[in-house]
C-alpha positions, -999 to 999 in steps of 0.1 A, spaced: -858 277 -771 -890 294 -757 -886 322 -732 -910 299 -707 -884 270 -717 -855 290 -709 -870 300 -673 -876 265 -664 -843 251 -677 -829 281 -652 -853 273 -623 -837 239 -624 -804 251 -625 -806 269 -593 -822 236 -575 -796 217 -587 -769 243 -577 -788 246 -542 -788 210 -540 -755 202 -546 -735 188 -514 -702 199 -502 -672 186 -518 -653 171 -495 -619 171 -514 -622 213 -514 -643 216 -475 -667 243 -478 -681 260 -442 -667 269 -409 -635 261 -415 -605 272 -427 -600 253 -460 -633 274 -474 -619 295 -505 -621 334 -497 -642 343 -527 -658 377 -508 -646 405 -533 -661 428 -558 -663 410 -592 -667 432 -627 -677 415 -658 -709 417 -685 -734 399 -695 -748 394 -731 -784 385 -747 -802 397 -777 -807 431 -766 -767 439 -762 -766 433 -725 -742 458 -704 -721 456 -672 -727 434 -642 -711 441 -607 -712 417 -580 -704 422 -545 -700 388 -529 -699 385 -487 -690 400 -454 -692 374 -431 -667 337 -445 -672 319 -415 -708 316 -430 -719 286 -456 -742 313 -477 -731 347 -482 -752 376 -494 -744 397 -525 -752 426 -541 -750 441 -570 -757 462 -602 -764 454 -637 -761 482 -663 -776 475 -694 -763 486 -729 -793 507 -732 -788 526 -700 -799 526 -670 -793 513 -635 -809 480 -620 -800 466 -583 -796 427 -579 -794 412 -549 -790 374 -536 -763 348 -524 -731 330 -526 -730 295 -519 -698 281 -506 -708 247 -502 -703 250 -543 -691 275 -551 -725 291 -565 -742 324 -568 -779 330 -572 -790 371 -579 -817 381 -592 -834 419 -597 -858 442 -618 -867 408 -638 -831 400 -646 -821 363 -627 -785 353 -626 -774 317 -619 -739 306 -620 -704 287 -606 -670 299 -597 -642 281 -622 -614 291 -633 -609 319 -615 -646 339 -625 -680 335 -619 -700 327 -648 -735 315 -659 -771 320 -672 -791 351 -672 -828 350 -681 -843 382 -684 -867 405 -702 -849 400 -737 -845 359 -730 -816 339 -721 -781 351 -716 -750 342 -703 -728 363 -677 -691 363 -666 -674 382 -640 -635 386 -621 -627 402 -592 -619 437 -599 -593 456 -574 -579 491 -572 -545 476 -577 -558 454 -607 -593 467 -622 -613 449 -649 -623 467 -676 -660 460 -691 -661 468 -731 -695 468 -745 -694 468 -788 -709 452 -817 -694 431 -848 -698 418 -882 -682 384 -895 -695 375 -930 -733 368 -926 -733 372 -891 -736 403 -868 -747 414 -831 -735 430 -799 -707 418 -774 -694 424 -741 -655 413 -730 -639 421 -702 -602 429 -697 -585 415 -663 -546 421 -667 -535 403 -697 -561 374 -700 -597 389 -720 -633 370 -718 -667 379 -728 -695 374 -748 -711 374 -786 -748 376 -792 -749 363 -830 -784 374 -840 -781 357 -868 -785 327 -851 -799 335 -821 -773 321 -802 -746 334 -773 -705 327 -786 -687 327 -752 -648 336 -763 -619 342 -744 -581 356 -754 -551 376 -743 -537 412 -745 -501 421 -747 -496 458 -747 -522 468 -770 -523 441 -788 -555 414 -788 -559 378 -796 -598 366 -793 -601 333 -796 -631 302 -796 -619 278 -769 -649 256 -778 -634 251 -811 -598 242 -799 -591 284 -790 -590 289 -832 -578 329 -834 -618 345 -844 -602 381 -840 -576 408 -834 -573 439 -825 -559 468 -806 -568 487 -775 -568 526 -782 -573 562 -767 -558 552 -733 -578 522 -731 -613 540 -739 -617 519 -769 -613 487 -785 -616 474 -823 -599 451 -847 -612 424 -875 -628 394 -871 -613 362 -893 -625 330 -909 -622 297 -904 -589 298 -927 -578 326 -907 -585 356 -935 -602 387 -922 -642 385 -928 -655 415 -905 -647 444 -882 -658 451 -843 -655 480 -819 -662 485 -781 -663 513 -758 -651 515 -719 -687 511 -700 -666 502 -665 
């Protein structure tokens, strides 16, 4: 897909998302039904460049329909970039957008995630809320499995692990998801009925991650590393 495709295929995402009506099984608005999702939320995002990091502040005021957020992206590279934009309740919806980067996504399943078009083409983003009490941790890596290599982003909320692949290969963005017990890591594919695609450990205090990557008959094909960005 074309950058100029990409942009367009986002630009109709955020209509549709602005669009969208309010569900009136799960009220949205001035009243008290409206989910609280103000919060900080910690997560990455992922495209052929690496990505990085991607705070989101979401809200100050619930009794409003569209909240403001702000927020920072950090990209692999370094740096520092300042996003800013809003929070649909109605849908449950963000729109954010800064220093060329555009993020548009949904709430589910208890994180934000979506598209990001930027300067390196199309990505996709997921954030958690992130408290003192229970921090997420943002891991930012590359890997190898047979033929295929690139970087990745995951982020660590308690026991449960999400993130993002960019195969380069293929030129094509492997959402994954997986649990930690301990040290201990399970990545797995949920679009391909949550097959095991790597373990691993978490090490130095939690500074670093790494493990192997496996096959489709489970034998061990590559390695991959991260290091603590957040």
């Amino acid at each position: 897909m074309t950058l100029v495709r990409s942009i367009a295929a986002l630009v109709v995402f955020a209509l549709a998302i602005a669009g969208c009506k309010k569900d009136e099984g799960n009220p949205a608005g001035n009243n008290n039904n409206t989910p609280d999702r103000r919060g900080t939320y910690v997560g990455t995002m992922a495209d052929a460049a690496g990505g990085g990091a991607v705070t989101m502040n979401v809200g100050v005021a619930k009794a409003l329909d569209i909240l403001p957020v702000s927020g920072v992206f950090r990209p692999a590279a370094g740096g520092s970039i300042t996003l800013s934009g809003t929070y649909n309740t109605a849908n449950d919806s963000i729109y954010i957008s800064g220093g060329g980067y555009t993020f548009a996504g949904r709430f589910n399943g208890g994180q934000i995630s979506g598209t990001c078009i930027g300067p390196n083409g199309t990505g996709i983003f997921s954030v958690a809320v992130s408290t003192a009490a229970n921090p997420v941790k943002v891991y930012t890596g590359s890997f190898s499995a047979g033929s295929d290599n690139g970087p990745f982003n995951l982020l660590i909320n308690g026991s449960a692990l999400s993130g993002v692949a960019y195969i380069v290969t293929q030129s094509a963005s492997l959402p994954f998801s997986g649990t930690v017990q301990g040290t201990s890591i399970t990545v797995v594919d949920p679009a391909r009925s949550n097959r095991v695609i790597a373990t691993g450990t978490v090490s130095n205090n939690g500074a670093t991650v790494s493990g192997q990557t496996l096959s489709s008959s489970g034998q061990p094909n590559g390695t991959w590393s991260g290091t603590l960005v957040q």
